[in-house]
MIDOSE-1310 file (N, C-alpha, C; in nm, 2 decimals, decimal comma, always signed):
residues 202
xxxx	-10,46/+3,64/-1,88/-10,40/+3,67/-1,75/-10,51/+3,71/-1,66; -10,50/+3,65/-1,54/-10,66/+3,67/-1,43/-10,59/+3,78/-1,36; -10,62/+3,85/-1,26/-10,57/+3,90/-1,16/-10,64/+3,95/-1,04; -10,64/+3,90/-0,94/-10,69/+3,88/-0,81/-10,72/+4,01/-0,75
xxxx	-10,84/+4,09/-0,73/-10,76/+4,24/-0,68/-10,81/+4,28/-0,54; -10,82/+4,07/-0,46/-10,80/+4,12/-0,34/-10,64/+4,09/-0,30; -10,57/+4,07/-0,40/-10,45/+4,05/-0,40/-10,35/+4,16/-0,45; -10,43/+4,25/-0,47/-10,34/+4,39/-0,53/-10,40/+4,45/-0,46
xxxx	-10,23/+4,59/-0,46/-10,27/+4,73/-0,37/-10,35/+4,83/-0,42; -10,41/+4,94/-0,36/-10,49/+5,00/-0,43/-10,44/+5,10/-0,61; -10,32/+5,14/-0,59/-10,28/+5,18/-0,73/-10,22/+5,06/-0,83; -10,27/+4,95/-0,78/-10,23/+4,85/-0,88/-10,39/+4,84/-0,96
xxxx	-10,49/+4,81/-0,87/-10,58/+4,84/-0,87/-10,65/+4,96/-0,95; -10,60/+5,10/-0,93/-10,61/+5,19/-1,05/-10,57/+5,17/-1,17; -10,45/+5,13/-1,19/-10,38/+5,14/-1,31/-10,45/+5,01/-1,37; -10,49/+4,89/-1,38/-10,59/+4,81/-1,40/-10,75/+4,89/-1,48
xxxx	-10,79/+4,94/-1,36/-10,90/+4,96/-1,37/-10,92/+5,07/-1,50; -10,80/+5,19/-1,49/-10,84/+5,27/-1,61/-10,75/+5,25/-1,72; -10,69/+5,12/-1,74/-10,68/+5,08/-1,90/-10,78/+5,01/-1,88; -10,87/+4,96/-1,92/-10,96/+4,86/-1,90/-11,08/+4,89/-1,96
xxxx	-11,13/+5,05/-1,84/-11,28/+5,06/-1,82/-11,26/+5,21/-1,94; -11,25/+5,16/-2,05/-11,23/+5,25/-2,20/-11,32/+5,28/-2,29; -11,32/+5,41/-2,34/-11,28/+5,51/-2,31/-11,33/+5,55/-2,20; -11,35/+5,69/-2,12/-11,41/+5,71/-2,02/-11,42/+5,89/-2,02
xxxx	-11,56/+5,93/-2,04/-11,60/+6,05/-2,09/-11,55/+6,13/-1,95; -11,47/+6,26/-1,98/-11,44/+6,35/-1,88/-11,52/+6,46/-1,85; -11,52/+6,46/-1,74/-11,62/+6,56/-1,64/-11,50/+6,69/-1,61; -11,51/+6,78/-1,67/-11,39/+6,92/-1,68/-11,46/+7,03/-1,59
xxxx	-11,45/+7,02/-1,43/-11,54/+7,08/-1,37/-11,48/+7,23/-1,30; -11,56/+7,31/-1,34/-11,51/+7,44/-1,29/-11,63/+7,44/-1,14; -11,52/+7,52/-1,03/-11,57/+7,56/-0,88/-11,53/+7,67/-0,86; -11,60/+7,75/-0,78/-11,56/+7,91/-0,73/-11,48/+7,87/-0,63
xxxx	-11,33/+7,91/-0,58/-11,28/+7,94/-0,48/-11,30/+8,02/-0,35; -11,28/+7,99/-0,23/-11,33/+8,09/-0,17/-11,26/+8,20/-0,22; -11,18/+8,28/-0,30/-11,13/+8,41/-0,28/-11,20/+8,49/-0,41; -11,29/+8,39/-0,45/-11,36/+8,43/-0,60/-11,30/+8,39/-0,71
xxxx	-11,19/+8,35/-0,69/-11,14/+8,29/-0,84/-11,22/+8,17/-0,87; -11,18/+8,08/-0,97/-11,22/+8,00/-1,07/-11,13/+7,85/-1,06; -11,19/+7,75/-0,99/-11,08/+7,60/-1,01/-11,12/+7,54/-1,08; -11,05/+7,48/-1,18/-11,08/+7,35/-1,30/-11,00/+7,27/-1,29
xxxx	-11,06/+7,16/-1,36/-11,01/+7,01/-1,30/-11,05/+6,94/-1,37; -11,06/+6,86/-1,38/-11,05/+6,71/-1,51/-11,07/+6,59/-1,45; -11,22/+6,51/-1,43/-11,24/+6,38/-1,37/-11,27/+6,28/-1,46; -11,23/+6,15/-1,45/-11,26/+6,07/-1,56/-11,33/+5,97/-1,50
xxxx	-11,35/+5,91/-1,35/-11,46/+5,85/-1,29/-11,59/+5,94/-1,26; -11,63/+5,94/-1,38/-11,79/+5,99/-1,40/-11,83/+5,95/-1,52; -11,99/+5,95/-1,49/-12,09/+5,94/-1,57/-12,24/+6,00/-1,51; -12,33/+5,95/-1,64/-12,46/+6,00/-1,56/-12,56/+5,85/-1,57
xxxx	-12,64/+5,89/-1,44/-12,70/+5,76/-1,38/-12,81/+5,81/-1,37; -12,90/+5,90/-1,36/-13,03/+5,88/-1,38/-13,10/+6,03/-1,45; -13,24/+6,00/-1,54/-13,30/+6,12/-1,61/-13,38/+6,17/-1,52; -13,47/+6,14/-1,40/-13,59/+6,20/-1,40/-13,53/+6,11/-1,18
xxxx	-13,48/+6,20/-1,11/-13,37/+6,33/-1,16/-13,26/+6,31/-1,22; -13,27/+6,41/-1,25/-13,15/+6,42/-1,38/-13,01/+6,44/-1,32; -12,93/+6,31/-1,29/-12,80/+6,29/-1,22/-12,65/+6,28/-1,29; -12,54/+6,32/-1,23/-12,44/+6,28/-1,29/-12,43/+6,23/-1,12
xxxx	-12,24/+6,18/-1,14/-12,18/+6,12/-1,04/-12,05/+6,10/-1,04; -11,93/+6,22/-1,02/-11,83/+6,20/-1,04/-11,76/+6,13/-0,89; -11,66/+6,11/-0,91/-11,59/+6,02/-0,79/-11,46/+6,09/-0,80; -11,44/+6,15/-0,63/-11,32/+6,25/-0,65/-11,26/+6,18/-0,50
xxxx	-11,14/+6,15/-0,54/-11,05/+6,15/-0,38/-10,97/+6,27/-0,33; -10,85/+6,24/-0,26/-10,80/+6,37/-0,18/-10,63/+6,42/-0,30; -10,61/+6,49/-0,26/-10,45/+6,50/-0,29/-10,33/+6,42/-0,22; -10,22/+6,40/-0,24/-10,11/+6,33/-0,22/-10,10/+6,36/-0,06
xxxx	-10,14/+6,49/-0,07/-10,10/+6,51/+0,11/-10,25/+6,48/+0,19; -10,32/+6,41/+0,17/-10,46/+6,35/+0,23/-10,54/+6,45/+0,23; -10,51/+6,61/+0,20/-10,66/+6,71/+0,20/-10,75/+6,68/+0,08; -10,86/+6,76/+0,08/-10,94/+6,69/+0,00/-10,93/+6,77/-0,14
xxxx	-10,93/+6,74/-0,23/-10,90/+6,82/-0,36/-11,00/+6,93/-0,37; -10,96/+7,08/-0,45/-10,98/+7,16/-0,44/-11,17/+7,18/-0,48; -11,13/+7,07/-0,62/-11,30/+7,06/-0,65/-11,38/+6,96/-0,54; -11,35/+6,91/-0,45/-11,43/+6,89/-0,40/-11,45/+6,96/-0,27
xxxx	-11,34/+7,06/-0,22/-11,41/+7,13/-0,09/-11,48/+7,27/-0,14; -11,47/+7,29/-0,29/-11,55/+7,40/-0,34/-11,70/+7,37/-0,35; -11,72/+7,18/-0,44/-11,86/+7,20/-0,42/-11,93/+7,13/-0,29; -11,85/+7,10/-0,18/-11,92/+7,09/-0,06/-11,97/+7,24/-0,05
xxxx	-11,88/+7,35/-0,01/-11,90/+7,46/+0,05/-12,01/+7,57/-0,07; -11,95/+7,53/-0,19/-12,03/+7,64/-0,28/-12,19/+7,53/-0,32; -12,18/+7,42/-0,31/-12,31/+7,33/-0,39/-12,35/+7,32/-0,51; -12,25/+7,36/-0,59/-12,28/+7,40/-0,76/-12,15/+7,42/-0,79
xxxx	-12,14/+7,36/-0,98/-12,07/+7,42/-1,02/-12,12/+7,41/-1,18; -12,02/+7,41/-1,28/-12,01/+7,41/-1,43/-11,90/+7,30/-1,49; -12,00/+7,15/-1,47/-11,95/+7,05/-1,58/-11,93/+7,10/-1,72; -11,81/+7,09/-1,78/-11,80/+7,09/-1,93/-11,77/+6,97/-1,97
xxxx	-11,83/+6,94/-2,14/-11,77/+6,80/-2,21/-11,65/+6,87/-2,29; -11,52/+6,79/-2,24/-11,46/+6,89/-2,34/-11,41/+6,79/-2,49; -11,44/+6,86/-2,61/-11,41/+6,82/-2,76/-11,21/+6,83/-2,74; -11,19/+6,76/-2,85/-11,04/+6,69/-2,88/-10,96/+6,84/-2,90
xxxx	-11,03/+6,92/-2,99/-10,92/+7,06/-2,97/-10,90/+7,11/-2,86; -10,95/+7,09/-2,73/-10,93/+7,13/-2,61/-10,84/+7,04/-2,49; -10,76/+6,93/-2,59/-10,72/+6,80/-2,49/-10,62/+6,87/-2,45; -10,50/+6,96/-2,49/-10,41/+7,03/-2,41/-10,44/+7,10/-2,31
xxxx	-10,53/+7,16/-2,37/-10,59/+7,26/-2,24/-10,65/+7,17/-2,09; -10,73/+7,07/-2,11/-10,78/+6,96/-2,01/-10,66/+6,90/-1,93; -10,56/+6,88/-2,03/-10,41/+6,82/-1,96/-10,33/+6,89/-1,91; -10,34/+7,07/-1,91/-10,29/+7,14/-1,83/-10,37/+7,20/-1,71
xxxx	-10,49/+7,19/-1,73/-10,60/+7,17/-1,58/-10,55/+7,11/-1,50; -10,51/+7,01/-1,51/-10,53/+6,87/-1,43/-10,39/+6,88/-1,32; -10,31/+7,00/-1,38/-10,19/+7,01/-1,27/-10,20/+7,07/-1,12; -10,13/+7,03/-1,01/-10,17/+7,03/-0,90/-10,11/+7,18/-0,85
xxxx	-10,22/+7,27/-0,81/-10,18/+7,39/-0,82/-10,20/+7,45/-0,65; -10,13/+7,53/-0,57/-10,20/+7,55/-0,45/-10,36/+7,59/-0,46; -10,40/+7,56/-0,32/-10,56/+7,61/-0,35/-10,61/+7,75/-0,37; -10,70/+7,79/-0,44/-10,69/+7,95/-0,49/-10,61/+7,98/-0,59
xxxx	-10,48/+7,93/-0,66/-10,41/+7,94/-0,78/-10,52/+7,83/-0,88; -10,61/+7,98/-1,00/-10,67/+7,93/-1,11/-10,58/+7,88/-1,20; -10,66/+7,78/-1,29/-10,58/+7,68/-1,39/-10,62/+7,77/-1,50; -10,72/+7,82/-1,50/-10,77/+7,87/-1,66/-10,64/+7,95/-1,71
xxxx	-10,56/+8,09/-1,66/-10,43/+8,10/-1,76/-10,36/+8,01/-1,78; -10,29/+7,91/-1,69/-10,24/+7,81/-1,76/-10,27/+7,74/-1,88; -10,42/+7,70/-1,90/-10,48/+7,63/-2,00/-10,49/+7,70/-2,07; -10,52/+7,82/-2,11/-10,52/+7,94/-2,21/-10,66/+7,91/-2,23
xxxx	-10,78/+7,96/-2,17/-10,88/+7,92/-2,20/-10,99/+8,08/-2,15; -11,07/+8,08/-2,20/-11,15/+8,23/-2,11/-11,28/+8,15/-2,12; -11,33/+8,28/-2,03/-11,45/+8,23/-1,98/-11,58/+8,34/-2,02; -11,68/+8,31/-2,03/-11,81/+8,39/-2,12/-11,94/+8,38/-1,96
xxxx	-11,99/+8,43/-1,98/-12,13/+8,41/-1,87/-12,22/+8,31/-1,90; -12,29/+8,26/-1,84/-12,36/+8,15/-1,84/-12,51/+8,15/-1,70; -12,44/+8,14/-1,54/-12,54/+8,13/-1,44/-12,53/+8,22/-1,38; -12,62/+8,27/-1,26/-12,58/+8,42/-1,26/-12,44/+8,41/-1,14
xxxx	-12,40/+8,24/-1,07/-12,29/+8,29/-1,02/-12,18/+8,24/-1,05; -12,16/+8,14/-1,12/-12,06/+8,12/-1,24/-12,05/+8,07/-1,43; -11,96/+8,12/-1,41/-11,96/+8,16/-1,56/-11,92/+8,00/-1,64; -11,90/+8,02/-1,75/-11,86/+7,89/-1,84/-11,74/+7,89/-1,92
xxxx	-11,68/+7,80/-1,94/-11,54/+7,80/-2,06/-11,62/+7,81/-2,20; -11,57/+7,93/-2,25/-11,59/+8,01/-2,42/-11,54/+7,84/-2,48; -11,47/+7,81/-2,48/-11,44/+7,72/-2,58/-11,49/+7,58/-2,57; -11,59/+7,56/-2,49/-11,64/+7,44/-2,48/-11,81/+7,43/-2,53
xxxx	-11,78/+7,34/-2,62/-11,92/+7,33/-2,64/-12,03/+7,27/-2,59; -12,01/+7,20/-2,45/-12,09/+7,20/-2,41/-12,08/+7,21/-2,25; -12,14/+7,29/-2,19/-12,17/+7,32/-2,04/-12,32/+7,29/-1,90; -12,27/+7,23/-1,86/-12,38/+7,20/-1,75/-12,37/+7,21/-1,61
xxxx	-12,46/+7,35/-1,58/-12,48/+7,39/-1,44/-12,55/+7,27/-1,39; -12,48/+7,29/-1,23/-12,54/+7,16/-1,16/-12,55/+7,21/-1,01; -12,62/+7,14/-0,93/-12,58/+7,17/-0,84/-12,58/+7,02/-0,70; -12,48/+7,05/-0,61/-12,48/+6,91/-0,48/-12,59/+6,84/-0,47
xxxx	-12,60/+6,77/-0,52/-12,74/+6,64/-0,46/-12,72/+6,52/-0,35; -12,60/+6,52/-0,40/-12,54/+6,41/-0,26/-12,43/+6,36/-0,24; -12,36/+6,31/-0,12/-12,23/+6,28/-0,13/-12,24/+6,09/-0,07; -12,11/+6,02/-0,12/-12,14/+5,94/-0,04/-12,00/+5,91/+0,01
xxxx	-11,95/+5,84/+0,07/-11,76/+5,80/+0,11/-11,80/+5,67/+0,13; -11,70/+5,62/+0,08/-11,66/+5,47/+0,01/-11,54/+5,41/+0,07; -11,52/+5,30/+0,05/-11,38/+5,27/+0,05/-11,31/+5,24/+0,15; -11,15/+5,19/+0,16/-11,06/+5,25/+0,24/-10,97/+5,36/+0,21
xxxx	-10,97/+5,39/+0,03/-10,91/+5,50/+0,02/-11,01/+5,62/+0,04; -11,00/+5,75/+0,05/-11,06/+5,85/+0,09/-11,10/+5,89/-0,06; -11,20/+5,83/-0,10/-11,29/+5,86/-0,23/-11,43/+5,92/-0,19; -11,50/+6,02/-0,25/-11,65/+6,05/-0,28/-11,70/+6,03/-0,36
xxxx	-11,81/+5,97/-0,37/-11,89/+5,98/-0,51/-12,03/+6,09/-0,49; -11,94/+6,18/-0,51/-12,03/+6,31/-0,53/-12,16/+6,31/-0,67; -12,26/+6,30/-0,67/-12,37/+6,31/-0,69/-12,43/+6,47/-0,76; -12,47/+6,52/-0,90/-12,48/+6,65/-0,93/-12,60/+6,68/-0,98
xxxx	-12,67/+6,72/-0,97/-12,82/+6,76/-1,03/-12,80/+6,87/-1,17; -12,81/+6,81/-1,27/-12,87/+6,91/-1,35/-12,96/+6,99/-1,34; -12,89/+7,13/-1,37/-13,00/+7,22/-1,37/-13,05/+7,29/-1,48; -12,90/+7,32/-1,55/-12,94/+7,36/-1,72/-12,78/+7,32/-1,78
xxxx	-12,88/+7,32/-1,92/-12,75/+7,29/-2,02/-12,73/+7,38/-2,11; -12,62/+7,40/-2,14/-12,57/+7,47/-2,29/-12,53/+7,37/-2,38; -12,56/+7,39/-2,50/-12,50/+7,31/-2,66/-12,48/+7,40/-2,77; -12,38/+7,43/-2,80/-12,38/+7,50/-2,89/-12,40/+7,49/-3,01
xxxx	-12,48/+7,61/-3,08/-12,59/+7,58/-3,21/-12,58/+7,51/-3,28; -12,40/+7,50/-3,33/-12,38/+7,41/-3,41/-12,39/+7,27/-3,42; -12,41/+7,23/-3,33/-12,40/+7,06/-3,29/-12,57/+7,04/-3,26; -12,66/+7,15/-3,27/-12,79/+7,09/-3,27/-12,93/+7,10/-3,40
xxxx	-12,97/+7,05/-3,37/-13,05/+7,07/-3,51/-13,22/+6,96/-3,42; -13,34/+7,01/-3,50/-13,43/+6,93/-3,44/-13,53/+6,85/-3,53; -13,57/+6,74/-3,56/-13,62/+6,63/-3,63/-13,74/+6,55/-3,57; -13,87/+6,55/-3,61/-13,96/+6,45/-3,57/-13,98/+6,50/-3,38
xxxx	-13,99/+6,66/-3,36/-14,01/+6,70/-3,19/-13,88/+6,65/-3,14; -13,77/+6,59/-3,17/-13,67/+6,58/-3,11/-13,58/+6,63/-3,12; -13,44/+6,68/-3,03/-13,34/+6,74/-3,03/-13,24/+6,65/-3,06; -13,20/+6,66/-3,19/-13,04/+6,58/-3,20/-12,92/+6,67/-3,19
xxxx	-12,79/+6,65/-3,12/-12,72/+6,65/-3,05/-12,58/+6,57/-3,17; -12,50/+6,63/-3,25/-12,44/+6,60/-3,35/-12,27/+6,55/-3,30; -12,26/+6,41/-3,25/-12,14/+6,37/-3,15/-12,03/+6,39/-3,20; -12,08/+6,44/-3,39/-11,94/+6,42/-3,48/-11,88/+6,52/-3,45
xxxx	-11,97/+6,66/-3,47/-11,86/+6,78/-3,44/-11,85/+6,81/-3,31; -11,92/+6,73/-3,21/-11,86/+6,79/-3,09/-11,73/+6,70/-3,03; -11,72/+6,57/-3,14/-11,63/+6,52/-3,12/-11,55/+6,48/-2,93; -11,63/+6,44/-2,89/-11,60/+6,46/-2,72/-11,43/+6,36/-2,66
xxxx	-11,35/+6,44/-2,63/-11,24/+6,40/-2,56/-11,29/+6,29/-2,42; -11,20/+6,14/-2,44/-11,21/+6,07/-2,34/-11,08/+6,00/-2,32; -11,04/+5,97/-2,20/-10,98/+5,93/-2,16/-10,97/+5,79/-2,13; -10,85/+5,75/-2,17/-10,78/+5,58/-2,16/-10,68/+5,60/-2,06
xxxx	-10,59/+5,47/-2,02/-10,49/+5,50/-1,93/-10,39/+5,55/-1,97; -10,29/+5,57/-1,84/-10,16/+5,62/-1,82/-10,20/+5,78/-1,86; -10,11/+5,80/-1,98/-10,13/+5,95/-2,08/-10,19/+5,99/-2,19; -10,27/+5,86/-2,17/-10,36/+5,86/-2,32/-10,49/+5,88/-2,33
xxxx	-10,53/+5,97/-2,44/-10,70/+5,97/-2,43/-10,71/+5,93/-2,59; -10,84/+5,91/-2,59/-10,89/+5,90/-2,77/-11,01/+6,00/-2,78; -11,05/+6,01/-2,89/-11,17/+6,09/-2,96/-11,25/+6,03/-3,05; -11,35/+6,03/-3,10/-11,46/+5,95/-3,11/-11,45/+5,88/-3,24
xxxx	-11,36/+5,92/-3,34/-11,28/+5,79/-3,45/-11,46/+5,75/-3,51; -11,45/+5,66/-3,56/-11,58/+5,57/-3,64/-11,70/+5,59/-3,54; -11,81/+5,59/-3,55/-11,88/+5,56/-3,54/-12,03/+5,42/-3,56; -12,05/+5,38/-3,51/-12,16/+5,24/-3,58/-12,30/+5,28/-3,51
xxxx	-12,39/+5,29/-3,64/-12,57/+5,29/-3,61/-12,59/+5,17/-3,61; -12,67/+5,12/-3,49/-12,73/+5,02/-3,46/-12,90/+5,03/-3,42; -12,99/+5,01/-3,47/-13,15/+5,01/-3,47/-13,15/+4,92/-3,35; -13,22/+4,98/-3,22/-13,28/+4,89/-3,08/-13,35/+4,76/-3,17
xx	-13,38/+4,65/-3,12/-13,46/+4,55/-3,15/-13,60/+4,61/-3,05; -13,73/+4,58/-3,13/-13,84/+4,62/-3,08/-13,83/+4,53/-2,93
């Protein structure tokens, strides 16, 4: 079956796009509110695009009523925040993030999740094993729908002990136990199932 998508509307278009472009690693991003609370949120258009500087790039649009979602007028105005990868025991908790809450109303009691210190102005989710301070590198607007592709600089990482070990000067990073939650369409995500080693060709 082809399908034309200058012939479809834009949420035909989505729903397309994220069965498709599978799995798709989630960006579980905490922002300071202006009132000092804590917003978390769950993006699945992201990845990271370059080492040296060291980039991510999530893609965030507005809410139903056209303002701009909470994570992204936090890191316009704050310029930083705390990417987590979050592992499969934490998919309830990421799926109750993700509900649309006024601005300034935190998700973290809903998710049942606490938080530990990490930077000196925000903190990180205790149950995630892995956390990355970042901060605004760039914004860009796209589209005709009101999308950004917000741009994040790493600045430091956390990995928790368990999932690292070091071999031959290098740091390995163990995908089994951190087992990373991603997201497929509609209501469904997967977790990382089999794995296959494949040796680069020289």
């Amino acid at each position: 079956m082809r399908f034309q998508f200058d012939q479809l509307s834009g949420n035909q278009r989505y729903h397309l796009i994220t069965q498709t472009i599978t799995p798709r690693p989630i960006a579980w991003i905490m922002t300071k509110n202006e009132n000092n609370s804590f917003n978390l949120a769950p993006f699945s258009y992201f990845s990271a695009i370059s080492s040296d500087p060291a980039l991510l790039v999530v893609s965030i649009g507005n809410k139903m009523d056209g303002l701009a979602k909470d994570t992204k007028q936090n890191l316009i105005r704050e310029k930083e925040c705390v990417l987590h990868i979050p592992s499969g025991d934490l998919a309830n908790a990421v799926n109750e993030s993700a509900a649309n809450l006024d601005y300034g109303e935190s998700e973290l009691s809903r998710a049942g999740i606490s938080l530990t210190n990490f930077t000196q102005t925000l903190p990180r989710i205790a149950e995630a094993k892995v956390a990355i301070h970042c901060r605004l590198f760039d914004i860009h607007t796209f589209g005709n729908a009101p999308f950004n592709a917000i741009y994040l600089e790493i600045l430091d990482l956390y990995v928790d002990d368990d999932l690292v070990s070091e071999e031959n000067n290098r740091t390995h990073i163990d995908n089994k136990k951190l087992n990373p939650l991603a997201r497929l369409g509609g209501n469904d995500y997967a977790l990382l199932g089999e794995t296959v080693t494949i040796k680069r060709p020289n």
